[in-house]
N, C-alpha and C positions, 0 to 999 in steps of 0.2 A: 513353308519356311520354318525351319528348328527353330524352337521358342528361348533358345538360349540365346538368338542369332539378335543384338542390338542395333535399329538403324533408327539415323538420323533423324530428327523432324523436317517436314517438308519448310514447315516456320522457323525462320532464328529464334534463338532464345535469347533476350535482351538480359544483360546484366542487372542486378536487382541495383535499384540506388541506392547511393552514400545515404547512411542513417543522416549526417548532418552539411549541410551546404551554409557556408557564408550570405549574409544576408546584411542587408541594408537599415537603418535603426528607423528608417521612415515606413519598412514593411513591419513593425511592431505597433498593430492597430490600440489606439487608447495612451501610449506610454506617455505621453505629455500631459495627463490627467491623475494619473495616478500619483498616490503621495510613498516614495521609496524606503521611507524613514524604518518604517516595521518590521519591511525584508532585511533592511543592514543588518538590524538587531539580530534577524535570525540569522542573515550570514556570517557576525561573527560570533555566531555559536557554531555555525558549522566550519570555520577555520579553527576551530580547537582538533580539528582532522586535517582538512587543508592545508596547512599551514606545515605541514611533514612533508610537504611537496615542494620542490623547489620553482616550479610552474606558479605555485597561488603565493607564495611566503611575499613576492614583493607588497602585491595586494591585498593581502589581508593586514600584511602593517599599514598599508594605506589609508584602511578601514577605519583603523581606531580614531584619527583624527580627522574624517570626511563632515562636514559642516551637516547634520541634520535639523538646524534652524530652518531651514530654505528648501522646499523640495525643486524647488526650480535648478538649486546649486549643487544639488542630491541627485539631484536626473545625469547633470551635468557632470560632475564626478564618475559616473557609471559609464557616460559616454566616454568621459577619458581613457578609461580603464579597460574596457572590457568591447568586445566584439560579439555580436550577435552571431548565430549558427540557426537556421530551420531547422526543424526535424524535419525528417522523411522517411516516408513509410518505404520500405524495399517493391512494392509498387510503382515508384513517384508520385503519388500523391502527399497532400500534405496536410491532412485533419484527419482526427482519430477519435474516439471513447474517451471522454473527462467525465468520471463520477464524484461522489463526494462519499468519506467517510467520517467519525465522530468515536470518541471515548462515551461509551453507553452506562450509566451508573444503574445499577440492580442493587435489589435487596437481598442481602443473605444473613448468615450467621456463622461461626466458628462449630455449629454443633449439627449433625443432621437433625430434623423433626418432622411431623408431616408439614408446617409452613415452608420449612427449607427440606427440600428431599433431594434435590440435582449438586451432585457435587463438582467442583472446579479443580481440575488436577494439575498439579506442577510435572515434570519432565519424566517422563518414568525410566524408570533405573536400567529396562532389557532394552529403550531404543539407542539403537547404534547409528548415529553419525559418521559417515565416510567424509569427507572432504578432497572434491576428484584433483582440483587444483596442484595437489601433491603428488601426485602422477601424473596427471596431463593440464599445465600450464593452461593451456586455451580450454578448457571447465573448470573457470575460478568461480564464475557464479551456479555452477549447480552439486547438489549434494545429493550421497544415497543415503537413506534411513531405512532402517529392517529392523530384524530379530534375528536372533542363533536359533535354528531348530538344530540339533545336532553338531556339527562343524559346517552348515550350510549359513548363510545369509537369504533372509526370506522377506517380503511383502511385511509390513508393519501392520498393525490391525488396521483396519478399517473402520470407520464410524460404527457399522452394522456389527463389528466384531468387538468392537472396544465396551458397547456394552454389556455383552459378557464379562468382562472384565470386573467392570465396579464394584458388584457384589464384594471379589475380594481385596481390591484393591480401595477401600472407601476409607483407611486408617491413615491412607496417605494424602487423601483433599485436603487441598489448602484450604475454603472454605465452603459451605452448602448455601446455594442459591433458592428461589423464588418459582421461579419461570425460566422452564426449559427451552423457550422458544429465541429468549433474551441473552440466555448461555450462547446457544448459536449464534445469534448476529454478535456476539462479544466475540469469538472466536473469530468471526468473517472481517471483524473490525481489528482484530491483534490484542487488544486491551481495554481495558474497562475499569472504572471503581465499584467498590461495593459499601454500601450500607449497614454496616452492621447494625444487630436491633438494639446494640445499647449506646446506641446514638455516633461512635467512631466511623471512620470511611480508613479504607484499603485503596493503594492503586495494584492492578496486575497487570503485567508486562507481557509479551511473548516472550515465553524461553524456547519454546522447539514446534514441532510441525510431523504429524506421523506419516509424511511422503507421498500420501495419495493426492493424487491432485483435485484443486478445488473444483466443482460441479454447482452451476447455479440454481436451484430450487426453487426462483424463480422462473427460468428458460420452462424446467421440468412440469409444473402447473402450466402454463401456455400451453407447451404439448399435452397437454392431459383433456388441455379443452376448461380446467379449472376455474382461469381465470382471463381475461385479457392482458394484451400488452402492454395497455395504456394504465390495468391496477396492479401491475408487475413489480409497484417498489417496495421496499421495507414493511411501509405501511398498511401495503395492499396484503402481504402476504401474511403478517400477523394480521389480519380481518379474517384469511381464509382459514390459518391456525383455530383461533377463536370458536370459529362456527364447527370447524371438524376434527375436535379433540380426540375422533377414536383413531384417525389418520396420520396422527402429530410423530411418530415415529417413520410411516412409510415416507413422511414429505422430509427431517431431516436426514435421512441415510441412505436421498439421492446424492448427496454432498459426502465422498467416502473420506474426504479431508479431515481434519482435525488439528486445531491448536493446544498446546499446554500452556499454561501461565507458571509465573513467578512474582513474589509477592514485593514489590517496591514501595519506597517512601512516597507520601502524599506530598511532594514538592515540586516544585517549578510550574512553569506556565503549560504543561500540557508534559502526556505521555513519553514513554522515549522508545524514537525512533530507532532505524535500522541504522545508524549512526551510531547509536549508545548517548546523544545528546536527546531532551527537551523538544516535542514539535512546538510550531507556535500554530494557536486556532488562526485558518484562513490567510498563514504565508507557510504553511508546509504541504508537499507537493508528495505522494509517492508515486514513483514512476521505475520503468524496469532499469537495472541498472545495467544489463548490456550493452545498452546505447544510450543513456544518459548516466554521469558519472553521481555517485552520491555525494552533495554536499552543494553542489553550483547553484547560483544562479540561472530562472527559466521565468520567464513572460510566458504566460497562460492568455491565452485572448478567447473564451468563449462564452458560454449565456447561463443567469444563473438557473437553480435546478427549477425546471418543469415551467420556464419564460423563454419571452426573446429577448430578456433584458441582458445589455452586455456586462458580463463580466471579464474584466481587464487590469492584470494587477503583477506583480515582479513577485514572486513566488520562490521558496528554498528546496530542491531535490533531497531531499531528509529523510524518505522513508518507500520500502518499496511492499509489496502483497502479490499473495499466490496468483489474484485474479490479473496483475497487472503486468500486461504484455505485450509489446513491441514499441516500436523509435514514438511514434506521435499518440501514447495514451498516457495517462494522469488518473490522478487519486484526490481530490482536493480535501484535508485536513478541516472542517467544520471546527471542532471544539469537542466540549463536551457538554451530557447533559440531554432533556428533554429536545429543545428548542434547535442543538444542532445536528442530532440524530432526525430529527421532519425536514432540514435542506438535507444531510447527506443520504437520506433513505429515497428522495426524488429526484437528486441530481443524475443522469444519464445524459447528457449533452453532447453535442459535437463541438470540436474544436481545435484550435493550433498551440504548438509548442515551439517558445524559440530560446538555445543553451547560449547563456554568459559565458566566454570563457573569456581569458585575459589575454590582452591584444600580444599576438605572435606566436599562440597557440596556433599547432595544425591538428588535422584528424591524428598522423602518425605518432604523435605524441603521448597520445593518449596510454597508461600503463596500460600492459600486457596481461 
């Protein structure tokens, strides 16, 4: 048979499922436990977006005067309002990856020296942003980023290549860091403060992303035989960093991604999200936003990092990351700091996701 020649499978091919199914508020395991008061708060931080939508505008005015004395009348409220949706996975199944992430504070300074030698770079001037959306409506959430070699568009550096780079590019760090290892999980994390040594703190934001996609360095150790499974978290891997300082370049430039920063004001309760709003530590959720919208309401039902203890709580879709992808996975927002970088560095969990939307919402509804 000519290999050009296409025939059928002898098995149907079943239709992938709806990312989101209608659901019943009694399949939202815990919600009668939980106190919602925290989530409004961040909900209506995130209707300073919503709220441009004619969909969410009745309920977010709702918001402002919903009884947060009573979480029982707070529950009840939410019932009024809003409709539960499952995720689902284009499988049919219905549980996914919930990790945990954190704002990581490092010590740096404004000056290179050999205590600060790594420097933190804001958005570089040659990368070029495409936005496909503007040509093809249905790629609103994906972007190309490159360089001009000539009148061509080309591949953005790479981790492995960007450090070529620094050398002449070091006039332009926003500030020199500590520990190279901490650079990276700030980067994996999107943001971070820093320390300056004469006593001030910086926040830095995400400003851009050099196109390659992200690669786990911890998967890369496991296949190496490096490490196990089970010391595969954050923690695990700065132990292995530690011990094999001559290695410390080969383990981060399995990861050919790269984040830039921008330097923000040290205000509000937490970093800002893919919103352009404030996350809040432990109700902000990133999640992909092809199938879950940025801003909504999401009941998170699963355990916390590296337990069987349930964790069950009314969560904000506020922020999304390179690693986070498809209808049922999650990112859960820790804080910042020592204390919440050791839960989000172990958190790997399994678990369900179910989307708020306001009651007479359908899928088709959803913008385009």
């Amino acid at each position: 048979m000519p290999a050009c020649v296409v025939t059928p499978s002898d098995k149907p091919i079943s239709p992938p499922a709806p990312p989101m199914q209608a659901a019943p508020w009694d399949d939202l395991t815990g919600w009668e436990t939980d106190d919602p008061a925290p989530a409004l708060a961040a909900f209506l931080d995130s209707c300073r977006v919503l709220a441009k939508q004619a969909l969410w505008q009745p309920v977010c005015v709702a918001a402002r005067t919903a009884d947060t004395q009573s979480s029982v009348a707070l529950r009840a409220w939410f019932k009024t309002w809003f409709q539960p949706w499952a995720m689902v996975n284009a499988d049919g199944s219905r549980t996914g990856m919930m990790t945990g992430y954190y704002e990581p504070v490092l010590q740096g300074s404004r000056k290179f020296s050999r205590l600060y030698p790594y420097p933190v770079h804001g958005r570089p001037d040659d990368l070029i942003t495409v936005d496909l959306s503007e040509l093809y409506p249905e790629l609103k959430h994906l972007r190309l980023r490159g360089r001009l070699e000539g009148k061509k568009i080309i591949p953005y550096y790479a981790r492995s290549e960007w450090s070529q780079q620094e050398s002449q590019r070091s006039q332009t760090a926003i500030v020199w860091v500590s520990n190279a290892v901490e650079l990276f999980f700030m980067q994996v994390q999107g943001s971070g403060q820093v320390a300056l040594e004469d006593g001030r703190r910086i926040r830095l934001g995400y400003a851009d992303q050099n196109g390659h996609p992200y690669r786990s360095i911890g998967r890369w150790l496991i296949d190496q035989g490096e490490i196990t499974i089970e010391h595969a978290s954050m923690q695990g891997i700065k132990e292995w960093a530690q011990m094999n300082p001559q290695r410390l370049d080969e383990l981060l430039n399995q990861n050919p991604s790269m984040v830039f920063f921008r330097e923000l004001p040290l205000t509000g309760k937490g970093p800002l999200g893919a919103m352009g709003i404030p996350l809040t530590p432990e109700r902000s959720l990133a999640v992909d936003p092809r199938y879950i919208p940025l801003g909504v309401p999401v009941w998170l039902a699963t355990t916390r990092p590296n337990s069987g203890q349930a964790l069950t709580r009314l969560m904000l879709a506020q922020d999304t990351g390179g690693a986070i992808r498809g209808a049922v996975r999650g990112d859960f927002y820790w804080g910042s700091g020592k204390d919440a970088g050791n839960l989000a560095g172990k958190m790997r969990q399994t678990g369900r996701l179910w989307v708020l939307m306001p009651k007479g919402y359908a899928p088709d509804d959803a913008p385009k």
